[in-house]
C-alpha positions as CSV (number, residue, x, y, z in Angstrom):
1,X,87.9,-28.6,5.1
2,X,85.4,-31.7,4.7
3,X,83.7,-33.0,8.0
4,X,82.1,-36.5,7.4
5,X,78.5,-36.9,6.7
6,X,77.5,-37.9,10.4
7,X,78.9,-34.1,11.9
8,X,75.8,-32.2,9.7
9,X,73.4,-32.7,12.4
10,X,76.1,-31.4,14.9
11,X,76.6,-28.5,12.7
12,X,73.7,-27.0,12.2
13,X,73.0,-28.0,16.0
14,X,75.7,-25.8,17.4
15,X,75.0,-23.0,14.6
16,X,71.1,-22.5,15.9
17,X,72.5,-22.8,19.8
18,X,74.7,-20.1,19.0
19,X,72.2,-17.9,17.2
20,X,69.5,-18.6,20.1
21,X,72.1,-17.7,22.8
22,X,73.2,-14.5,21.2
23,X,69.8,-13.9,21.4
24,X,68.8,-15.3,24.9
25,X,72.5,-13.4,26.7
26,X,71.2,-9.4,25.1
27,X,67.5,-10.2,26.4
28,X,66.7,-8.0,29.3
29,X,64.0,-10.1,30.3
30,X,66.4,-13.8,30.5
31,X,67.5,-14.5,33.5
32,X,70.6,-15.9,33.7
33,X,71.5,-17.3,37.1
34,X,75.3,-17.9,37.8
35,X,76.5,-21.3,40.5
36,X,75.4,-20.3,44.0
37,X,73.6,-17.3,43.6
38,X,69.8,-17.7,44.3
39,X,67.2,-15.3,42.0
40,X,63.6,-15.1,43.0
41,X,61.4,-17.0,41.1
42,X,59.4,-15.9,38.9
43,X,56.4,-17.8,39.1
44,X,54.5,-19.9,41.7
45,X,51.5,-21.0,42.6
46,X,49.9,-18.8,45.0
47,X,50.1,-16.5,41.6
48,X,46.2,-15.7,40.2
49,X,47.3,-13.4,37.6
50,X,49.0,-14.5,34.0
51,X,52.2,-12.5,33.0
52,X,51.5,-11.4,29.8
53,X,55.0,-11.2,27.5
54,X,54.8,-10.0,23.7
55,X,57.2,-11.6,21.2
56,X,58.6,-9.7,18.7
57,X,60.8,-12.2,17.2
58,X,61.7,-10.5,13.6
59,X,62.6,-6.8,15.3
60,X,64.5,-8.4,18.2
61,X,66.2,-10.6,15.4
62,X,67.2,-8.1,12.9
63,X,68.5,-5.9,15.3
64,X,70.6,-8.1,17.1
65,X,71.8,-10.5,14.0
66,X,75.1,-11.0,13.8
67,X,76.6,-12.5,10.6
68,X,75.9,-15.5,9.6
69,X,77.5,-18.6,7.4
70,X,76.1,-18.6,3.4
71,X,74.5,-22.0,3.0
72,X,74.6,-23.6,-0.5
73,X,73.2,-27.5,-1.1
74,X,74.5,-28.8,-4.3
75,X,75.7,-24.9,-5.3
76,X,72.0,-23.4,-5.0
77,X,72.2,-20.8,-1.9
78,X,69.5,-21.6,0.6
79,X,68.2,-20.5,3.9
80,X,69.7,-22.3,6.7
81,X,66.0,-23.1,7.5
82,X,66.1,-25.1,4.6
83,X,68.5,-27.6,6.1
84,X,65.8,-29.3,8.2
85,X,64.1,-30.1,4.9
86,X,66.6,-31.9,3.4
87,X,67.1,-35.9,3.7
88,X,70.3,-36.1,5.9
89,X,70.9,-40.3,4.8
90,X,70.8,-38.5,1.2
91,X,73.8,-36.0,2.1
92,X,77.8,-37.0,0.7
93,X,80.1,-34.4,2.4
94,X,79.7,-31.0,3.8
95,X,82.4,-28.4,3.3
96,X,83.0,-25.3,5.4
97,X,84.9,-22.2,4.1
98,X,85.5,-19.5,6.7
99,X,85.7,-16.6,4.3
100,X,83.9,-13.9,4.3
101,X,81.6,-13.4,1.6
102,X,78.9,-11.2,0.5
103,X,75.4,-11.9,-1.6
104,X,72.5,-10.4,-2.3
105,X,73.6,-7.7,-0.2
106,X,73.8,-9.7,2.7
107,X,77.5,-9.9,4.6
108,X,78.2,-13.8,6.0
109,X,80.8,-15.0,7.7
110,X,81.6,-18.1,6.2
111,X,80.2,-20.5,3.6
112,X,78.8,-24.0,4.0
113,X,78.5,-26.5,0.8
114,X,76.5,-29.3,1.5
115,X,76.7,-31.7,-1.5
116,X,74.2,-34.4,-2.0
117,X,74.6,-38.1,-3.5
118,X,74.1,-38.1,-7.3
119,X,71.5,-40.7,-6.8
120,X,70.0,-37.9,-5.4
121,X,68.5,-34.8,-6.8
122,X,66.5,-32.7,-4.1
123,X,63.5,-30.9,-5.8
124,X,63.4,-27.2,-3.8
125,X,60.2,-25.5,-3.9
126,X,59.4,-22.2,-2.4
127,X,56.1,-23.0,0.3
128,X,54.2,-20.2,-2.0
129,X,54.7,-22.5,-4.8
130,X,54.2,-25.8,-2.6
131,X,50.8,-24.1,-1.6
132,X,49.6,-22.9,-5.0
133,X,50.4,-27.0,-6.4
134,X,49.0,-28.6,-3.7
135,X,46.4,-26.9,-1.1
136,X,43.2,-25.4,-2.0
137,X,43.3,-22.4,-0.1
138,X,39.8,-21.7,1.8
139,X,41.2,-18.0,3.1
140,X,43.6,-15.5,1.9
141,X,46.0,-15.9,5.3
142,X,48.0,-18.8,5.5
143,X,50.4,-20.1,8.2
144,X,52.9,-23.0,7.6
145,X,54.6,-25.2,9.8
146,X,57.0,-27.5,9.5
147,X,57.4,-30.6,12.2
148,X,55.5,-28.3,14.5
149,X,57.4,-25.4,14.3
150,X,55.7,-22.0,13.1
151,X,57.7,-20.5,10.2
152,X,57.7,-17.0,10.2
153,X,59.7,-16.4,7.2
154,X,59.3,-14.9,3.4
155,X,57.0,-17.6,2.5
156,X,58.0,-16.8,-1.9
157,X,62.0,-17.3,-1.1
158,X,61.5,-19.8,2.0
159,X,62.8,-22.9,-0.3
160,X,62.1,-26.5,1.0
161,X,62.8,-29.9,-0.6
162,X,59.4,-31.1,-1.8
163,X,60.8,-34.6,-1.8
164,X,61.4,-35.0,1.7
165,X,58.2,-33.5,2.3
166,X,56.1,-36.8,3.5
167,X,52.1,-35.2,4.5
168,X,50.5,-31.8,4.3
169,X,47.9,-31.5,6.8
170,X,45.6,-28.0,6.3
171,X,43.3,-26.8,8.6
172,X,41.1,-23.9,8.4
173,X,40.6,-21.9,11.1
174,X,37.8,-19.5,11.7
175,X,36.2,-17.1,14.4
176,X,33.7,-15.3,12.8
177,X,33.5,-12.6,15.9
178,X,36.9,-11.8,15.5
179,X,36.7,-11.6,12.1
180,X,39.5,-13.9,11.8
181,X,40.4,-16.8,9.0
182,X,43.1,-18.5,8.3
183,X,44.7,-21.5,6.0
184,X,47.2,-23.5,8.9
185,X,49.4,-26.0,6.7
186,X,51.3,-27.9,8.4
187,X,54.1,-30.1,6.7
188,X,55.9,-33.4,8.1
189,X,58.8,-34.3,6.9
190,X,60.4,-38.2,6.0
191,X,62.2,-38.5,9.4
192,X,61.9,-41.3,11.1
193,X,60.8,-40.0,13.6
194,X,58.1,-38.9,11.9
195,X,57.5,-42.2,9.4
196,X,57.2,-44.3,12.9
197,X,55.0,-42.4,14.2
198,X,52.3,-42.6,10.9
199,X,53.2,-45.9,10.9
200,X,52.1,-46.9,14.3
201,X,49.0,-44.9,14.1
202,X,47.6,-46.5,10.8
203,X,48.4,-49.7,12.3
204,X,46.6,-48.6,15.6
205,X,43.3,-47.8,13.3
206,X,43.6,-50.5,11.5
207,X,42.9,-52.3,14.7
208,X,40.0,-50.8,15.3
């Protein structure tokens, strides 16, 4: 079953919305407020004391996963993390199987084949390996982020395509008190987004 190249984004959209709800409707601490009934809220601002709430993402994750669709771009099996790294102008046809399939001992319930144009080759790259080629590493601990978002993820099999990769901006950050040092890379991608936004601030400086 082919869907046209303008349904990806839609795709993956409703595939994260499902895993973040799966997630959100088990949490004993979401509240979820049906039509007509009225909770108390949980914060105002007679309140002089912050609530303190610890994530823990990766065990409330693992226990809770359900199985998910096998992703593949151009055959190679990828993370569906990986998705937002890819140029989505550069993508021909995506075909879904719903089959139930099993690799590297992982259960999924379906398949996703996201082909790319042959014009197009996309040049994956683990972030370990993007690190080691391109940022000289000031402290042992690093911390990625792509477009913002933290990735808290197997940096050696977290694959990315280094083409679509636009700017790497490091920072090192260091608190000698707390002992603490770490290597913050942060990667933006070629959206447009993100290409008129550079744009507009060179040309900004440039006034200046």
């Amino acid at each position: 079953m082919k869907h046209s190249i303008s349904r990806i984004s839609t795709l993956v959209f409703i595939l994260s919305c499902t895993t973040l709800f799966t997630i959100a409707s088990q949490d004993e601490n979401v509240e979820m407020n049906s039509v007509g009934t009225n909770l108390p809220s949980k914060y105002n601002k007679s309140d002089t004391v912050p609530l303190v709430q610890y994530i823990q993402k990766d065990k409330a994750f693992k226990k809770r996963d359900k199985q998910k669709p096998a992703f593949f771009i151009n055959d190679v099996l990828v993370k569906e993390n990986t998705i937002s790294t890819i140029n989505p102008d550069q993508i021909e046809s995506v075909k879904v199987i719903k089959d139930s399939l099993t690799m590297r001992d992982k259960n999924h319930n379906g398949e996703v084949y996201i082909t790319m144009k042959k014009a197009y080759s996309p040049q994956f790259i683990s972030l370990s390996a993007l690190k080691r080629k391109y940022v000289d590493e000031k402290y042992k601990s690093s911390l990625f982020m792509i477009d913002n978002k933290v990735i808290d993820d197997d940096y050696d099999s977290y694959m990315i395509d280094e083409k679509y990769i636009m700017k790497i901006e490091v920072e090192f950050i260091q608190n000698e008190k707390e002992r603490l040092g770490i290597n913050i890379i942060h990667l933006i991608t070629r959206s447009e987004q993100n290409i008129k936004k550079e744009n507009e601030i060179l040309i900004r400086g440039s006034m200046y």
